[in-house]
C-alpha positions as CSV (number, residue, x, y, z in Angstrom):
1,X,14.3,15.1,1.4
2,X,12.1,12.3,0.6
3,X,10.9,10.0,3.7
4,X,10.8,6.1,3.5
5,X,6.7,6.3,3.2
6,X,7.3,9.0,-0.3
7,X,9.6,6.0,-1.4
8,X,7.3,3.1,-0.8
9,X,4.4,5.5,-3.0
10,X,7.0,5.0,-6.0
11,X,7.7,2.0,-5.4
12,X,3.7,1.0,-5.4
13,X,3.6,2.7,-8.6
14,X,6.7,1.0,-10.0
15,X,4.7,-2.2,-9.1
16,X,1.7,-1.2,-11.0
17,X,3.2,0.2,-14.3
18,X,5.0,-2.7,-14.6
19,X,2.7,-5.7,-14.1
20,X,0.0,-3.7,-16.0
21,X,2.7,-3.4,-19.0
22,X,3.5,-7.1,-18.6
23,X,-0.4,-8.0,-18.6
24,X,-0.8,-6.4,-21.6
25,X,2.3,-8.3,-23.2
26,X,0.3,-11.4,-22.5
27,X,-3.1,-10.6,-23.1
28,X,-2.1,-10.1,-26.6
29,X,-1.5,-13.9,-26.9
30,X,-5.9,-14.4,-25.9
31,X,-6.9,-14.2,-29.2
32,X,-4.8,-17.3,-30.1
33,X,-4.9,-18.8,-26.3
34,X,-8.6,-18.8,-25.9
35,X,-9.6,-21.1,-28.9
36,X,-7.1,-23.3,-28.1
37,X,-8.2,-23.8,-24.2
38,X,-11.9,-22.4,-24.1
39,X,-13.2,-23.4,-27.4
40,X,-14.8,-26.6,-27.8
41,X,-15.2,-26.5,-31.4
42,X,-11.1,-25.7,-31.9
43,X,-9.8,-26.9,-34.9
44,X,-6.2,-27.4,-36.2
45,X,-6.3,-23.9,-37.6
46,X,-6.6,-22.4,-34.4
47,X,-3.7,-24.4,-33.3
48,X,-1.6,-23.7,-36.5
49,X,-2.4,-19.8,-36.4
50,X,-1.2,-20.2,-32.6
51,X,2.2,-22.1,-33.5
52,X,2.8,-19.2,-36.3
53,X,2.2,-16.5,-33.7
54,X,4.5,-18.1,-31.5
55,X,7.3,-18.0,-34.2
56,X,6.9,-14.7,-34.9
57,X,7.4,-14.0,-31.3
58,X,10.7,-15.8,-30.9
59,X,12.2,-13.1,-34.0
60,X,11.5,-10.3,-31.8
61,X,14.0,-8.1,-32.3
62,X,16.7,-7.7,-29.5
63,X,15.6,-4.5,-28.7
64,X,12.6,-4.8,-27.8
65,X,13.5,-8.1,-25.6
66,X,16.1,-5.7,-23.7
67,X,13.1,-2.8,-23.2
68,X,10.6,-5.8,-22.1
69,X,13.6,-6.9,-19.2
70,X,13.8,-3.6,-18.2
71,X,9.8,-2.8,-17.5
72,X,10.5,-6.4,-15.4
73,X,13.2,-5.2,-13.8
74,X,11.4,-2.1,-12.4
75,X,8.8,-3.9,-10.8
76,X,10.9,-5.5,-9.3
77,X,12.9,-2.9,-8.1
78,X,9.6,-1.2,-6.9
79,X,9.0,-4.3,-4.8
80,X,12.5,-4.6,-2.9
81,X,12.1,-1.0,-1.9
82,X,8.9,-1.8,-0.1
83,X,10.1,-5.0,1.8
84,X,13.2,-3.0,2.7
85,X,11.0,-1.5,6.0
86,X,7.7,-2.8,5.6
87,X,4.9,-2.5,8.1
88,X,4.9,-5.4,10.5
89,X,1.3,-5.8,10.4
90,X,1.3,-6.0,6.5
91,X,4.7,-7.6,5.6
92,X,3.5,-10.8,4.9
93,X,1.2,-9.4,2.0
94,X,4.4,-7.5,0.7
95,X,6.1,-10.6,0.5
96,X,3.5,-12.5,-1.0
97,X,3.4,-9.4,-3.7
98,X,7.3,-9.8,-4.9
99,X,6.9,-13.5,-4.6
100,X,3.9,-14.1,-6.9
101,X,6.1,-11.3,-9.4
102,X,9.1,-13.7,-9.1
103,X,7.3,-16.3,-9.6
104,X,5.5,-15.2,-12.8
105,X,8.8,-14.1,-14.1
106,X,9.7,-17.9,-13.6
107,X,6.9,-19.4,-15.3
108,X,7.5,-17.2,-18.2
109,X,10.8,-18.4,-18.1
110,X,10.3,-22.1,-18.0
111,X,7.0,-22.7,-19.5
112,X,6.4,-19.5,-22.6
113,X,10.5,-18.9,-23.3
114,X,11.0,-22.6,-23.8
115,X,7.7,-23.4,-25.8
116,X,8.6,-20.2,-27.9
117,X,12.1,-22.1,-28.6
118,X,10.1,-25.2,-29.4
119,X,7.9,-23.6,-31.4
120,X,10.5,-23.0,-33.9
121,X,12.8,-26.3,-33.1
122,X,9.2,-28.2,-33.2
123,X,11.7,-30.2,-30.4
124,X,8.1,-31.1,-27.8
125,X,10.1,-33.4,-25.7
126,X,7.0,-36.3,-24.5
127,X,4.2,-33.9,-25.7
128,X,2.7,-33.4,-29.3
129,X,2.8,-30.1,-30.9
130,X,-1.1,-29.0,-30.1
131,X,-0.1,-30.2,-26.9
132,X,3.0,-27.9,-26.1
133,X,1.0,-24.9,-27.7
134,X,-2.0,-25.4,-25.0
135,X,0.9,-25.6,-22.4
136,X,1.8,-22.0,-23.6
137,X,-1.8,-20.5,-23.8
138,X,-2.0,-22.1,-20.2
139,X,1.0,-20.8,-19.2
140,X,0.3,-17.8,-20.0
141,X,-3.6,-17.5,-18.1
142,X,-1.3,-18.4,-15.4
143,X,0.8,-16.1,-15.6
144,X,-1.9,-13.2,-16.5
145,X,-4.3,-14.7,-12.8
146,X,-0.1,-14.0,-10.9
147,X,-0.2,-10.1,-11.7
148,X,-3.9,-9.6,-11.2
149,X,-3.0,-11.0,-7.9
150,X,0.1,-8.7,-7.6
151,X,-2.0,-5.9,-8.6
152,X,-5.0,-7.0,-6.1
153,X,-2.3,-7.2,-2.9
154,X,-1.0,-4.0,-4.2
155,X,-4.3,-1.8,-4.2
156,X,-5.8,-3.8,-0.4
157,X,-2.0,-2.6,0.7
158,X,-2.4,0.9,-0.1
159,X,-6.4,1.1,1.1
160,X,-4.8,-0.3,4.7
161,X,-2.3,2.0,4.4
162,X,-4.9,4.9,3.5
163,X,-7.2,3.9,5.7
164,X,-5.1,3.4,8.8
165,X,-3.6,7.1,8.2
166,X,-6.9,8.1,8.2
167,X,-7.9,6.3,11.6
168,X,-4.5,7.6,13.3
169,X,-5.5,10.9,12.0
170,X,-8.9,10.9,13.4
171,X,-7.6,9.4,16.9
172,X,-4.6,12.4,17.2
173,X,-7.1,14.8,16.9
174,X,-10.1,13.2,19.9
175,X,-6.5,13.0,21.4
176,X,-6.1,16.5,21.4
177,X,-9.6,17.6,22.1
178,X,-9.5,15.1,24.8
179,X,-6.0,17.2,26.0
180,X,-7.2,20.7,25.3
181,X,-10.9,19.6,27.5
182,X,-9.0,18.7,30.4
183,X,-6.8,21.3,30.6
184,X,-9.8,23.6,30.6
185,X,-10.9,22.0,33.6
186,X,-7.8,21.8,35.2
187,X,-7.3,25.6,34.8
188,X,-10.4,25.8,36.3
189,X,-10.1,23.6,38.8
190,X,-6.9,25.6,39.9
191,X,-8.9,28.8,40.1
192,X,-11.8,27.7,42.4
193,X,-8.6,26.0,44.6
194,X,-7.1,30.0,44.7
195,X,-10.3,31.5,45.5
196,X,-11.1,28.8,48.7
197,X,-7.1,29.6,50.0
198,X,-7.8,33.1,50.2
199,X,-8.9,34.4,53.8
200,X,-12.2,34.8,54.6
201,X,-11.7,38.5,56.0
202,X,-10.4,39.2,52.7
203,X,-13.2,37.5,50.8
204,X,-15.5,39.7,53.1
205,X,-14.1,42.4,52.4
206,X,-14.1,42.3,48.7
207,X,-17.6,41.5,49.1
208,X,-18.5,44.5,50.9
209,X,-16.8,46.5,48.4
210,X,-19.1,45.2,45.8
């Protein structure tokens, strides 16, 4: 039978696979992003290879849309089993874990999915089009700084955890040197206490014998 602790380790590695997967989705968008936030010398190339990459993006095949919900879904199933009993003392980092998750998942829904649709509408609303296409490369350094941070709460939880097993280990077992010590010395103690209650005629005599 697996214990809730065996289930919180998948769910940890649930976590992980997933946001790294995601990470990587989005990190393939940097060679496009960075030029248009980080380079000074950007020109409208950079912005028109961007716009094209975007494009392509909103014809990917169903598929692989339905594959890219699924890796989503698991992290987030990975994260409801480990709120489900968390540890008092570290339920608020738990919590802050699933909610920066959510909360990428919602950026990616409101900021990348819709400037992927504009992309191809070239519908920018109040912005221009170089604008709404640095909207996306930020959104998506946003969204790439939310799961390093889910990944960052993810490995300090399991170090407290490790370490904390480690300290409870080490304090069960002074606790039972500490146990096995005194009862020593209370066997001993209960000796001396049997030799004092025996009569001294007796004690003589066993004396006198040796």
């Amino acid at each position: 039978m697996f214990s809730y602790s065996d289930f919180c380790s998948i769910g940890t590695a649930m976590i992980l696979s997933a946001t790294t997967f995601l990470m990587g989705v989005f990190f393939s968008s940097m060679p496009y992003d960075y030029h248009l936030l980080f380079n000074p010398n950007a020109v409208q190339e950079h912005f028109d290879l961007a716009l094209r990459h975007y494009q392509t993006l909103h014809e990917t095949p169903t598929p692989v849309i339905i594959a890219l919900c699924v890796v989503a879904g698991i992290g987030l199933i990975g994260g409801t089993i480990k709120i489900f009993k968390p540890n008092p003392e570290l339920q608020m980092f738990e919590y802050c874990s699933l909610g920066l998750y959510v909360l990428a998942i919602c950026v990616f829904l409101t900021n990348v999915k819709t400037g992927i649709d504009c992309s191809v509408s070239h519908n920018w609303g109040e912005v221009t089009e170089n604008q709404g296409l640095a909207v996306i490369a930020s959104s998506n350094i946003i969204l790439l700084v939310m799961f390093a941070g889910v990944i960052i709460l993810q490995m300090g939880l399991w170090y407290s955890n490790w370490d904390l097993q480690k300290r409870l280990k080490q304090f069960y077992a002074e606790e039972e040197t500490e146990a096995s010590n005194v009862g020593k010395k209370t066997e001993k103690t209960e000796k001396l206490k049997k030799n004092d209650s025996k009569p001294k005629g007796a004690q003589k005599r066993k004396n006198g014998k040796k």
